[in-house]
C-alpha positions as CSV (number, residue, x, y, z in Angstrom):
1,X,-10.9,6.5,13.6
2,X,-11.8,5.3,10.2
3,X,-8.9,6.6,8.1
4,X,-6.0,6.3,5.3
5,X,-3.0,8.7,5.7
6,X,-0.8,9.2,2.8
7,X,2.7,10.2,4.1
8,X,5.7,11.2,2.0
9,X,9.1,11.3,4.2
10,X,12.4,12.8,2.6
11,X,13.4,16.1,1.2
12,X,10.2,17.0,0.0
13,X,7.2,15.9,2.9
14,X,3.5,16.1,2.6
15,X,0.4,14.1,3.4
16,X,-3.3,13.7,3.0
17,X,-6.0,11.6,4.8
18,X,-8.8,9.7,3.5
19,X,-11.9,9.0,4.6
20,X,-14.6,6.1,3.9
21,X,-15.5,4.5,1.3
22,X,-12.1,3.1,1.3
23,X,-12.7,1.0,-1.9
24,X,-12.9,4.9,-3.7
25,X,-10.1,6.6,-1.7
26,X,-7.8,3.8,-1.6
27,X,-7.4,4.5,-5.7
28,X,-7.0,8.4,-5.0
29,X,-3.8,7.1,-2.3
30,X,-2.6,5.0,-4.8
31,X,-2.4,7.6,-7.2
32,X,-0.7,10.0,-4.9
33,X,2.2,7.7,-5.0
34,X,5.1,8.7,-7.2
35,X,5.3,6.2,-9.2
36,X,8.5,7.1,-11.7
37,X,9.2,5.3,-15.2
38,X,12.7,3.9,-14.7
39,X,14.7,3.2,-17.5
40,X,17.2,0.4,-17.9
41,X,19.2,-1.4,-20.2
42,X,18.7,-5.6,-20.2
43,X,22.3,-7.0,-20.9
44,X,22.9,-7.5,-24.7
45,X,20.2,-5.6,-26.3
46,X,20.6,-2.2,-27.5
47,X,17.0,-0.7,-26.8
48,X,16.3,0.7,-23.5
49,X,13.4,-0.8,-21.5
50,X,10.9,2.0,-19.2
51,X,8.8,0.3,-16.2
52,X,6.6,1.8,-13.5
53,X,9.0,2.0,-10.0
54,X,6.1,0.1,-8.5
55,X,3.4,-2.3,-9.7
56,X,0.1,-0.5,-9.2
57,X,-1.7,-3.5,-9.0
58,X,0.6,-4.8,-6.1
59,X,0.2,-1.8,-4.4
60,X,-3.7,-1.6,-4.5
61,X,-3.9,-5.4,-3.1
62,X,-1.1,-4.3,-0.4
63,X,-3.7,-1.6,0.9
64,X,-6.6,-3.5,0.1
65,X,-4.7,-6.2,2.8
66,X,-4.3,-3.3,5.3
67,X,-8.4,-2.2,4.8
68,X,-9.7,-5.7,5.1
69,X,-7.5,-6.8,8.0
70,X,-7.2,-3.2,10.0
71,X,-8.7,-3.9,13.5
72,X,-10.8,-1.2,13.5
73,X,-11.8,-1.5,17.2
74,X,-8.1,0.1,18.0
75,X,-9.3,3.6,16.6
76,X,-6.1,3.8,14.1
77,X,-5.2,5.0,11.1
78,X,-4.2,2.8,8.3
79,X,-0.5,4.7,7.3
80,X,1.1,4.1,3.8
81,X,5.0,5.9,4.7
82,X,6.3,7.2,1.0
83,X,10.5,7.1,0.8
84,X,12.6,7.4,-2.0
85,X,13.3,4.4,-2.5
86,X,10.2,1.9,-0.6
87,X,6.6,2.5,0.0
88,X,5.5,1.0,3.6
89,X,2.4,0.2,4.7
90,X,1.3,0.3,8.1
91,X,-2.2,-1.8,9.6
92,X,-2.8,-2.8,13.4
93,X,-4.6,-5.4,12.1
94,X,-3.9,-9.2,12.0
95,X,-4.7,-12.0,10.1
96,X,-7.1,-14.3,11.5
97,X,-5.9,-17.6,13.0
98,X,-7.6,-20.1,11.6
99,X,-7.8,-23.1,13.5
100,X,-9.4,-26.8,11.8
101,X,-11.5,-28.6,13.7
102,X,-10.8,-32.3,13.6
103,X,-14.5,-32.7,14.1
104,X,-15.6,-35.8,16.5
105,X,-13.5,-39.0,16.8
């Protein structure tokens, strides 16, 4: 099964599932994330700074690590889990072990 589930756990829940091309839906998932403006003071200064809860860019290349290293011979989903306060990402993939070869001696 060839698939990205969105999952958002909490007082409110929904999800969504996405199919191939993954390079396409991976954006739509990544925009289904709440991603909130928080606002904060920075000690001794008087304006008030607004960031994104979350880095989008560190969240595409989180699931772009899950699509590229998703064994996809284990027929499973690829789940990014939503919380208040944390966005997980789930893969039953590995990375590959890469092994030098001393070559002849």
């Amino acid at each position: 099964m060839a698939e990205l589930t969105w999952k958002l756990v909490g007082e409110e829940s929904a999800f969504q599932h996405f199919s191939p091309p993954f390079l396409v839906t991976a954006t739509e998932l990544v925009k289904r994330i709440r991603n909130v403006q928080i606002r904060f003071n920075p000690p001794n200064e008087l304006i008030y700074r607004e960031i994104e809860k979350y880095n989008e860019s560190g969240l595409h290349e989180a699931l772009y690590n899950c699509i590229a290293h998703q064994d996809y011979r284990k027929h499973s989903r690829i789940i990014v889990i939503e919380y208040v306060d944390r966005v997980e990402f789930i893969s039953v993939g590995e990375f590959y072990e890469l092994h030098a070869d001393p070559g002849p001696r």
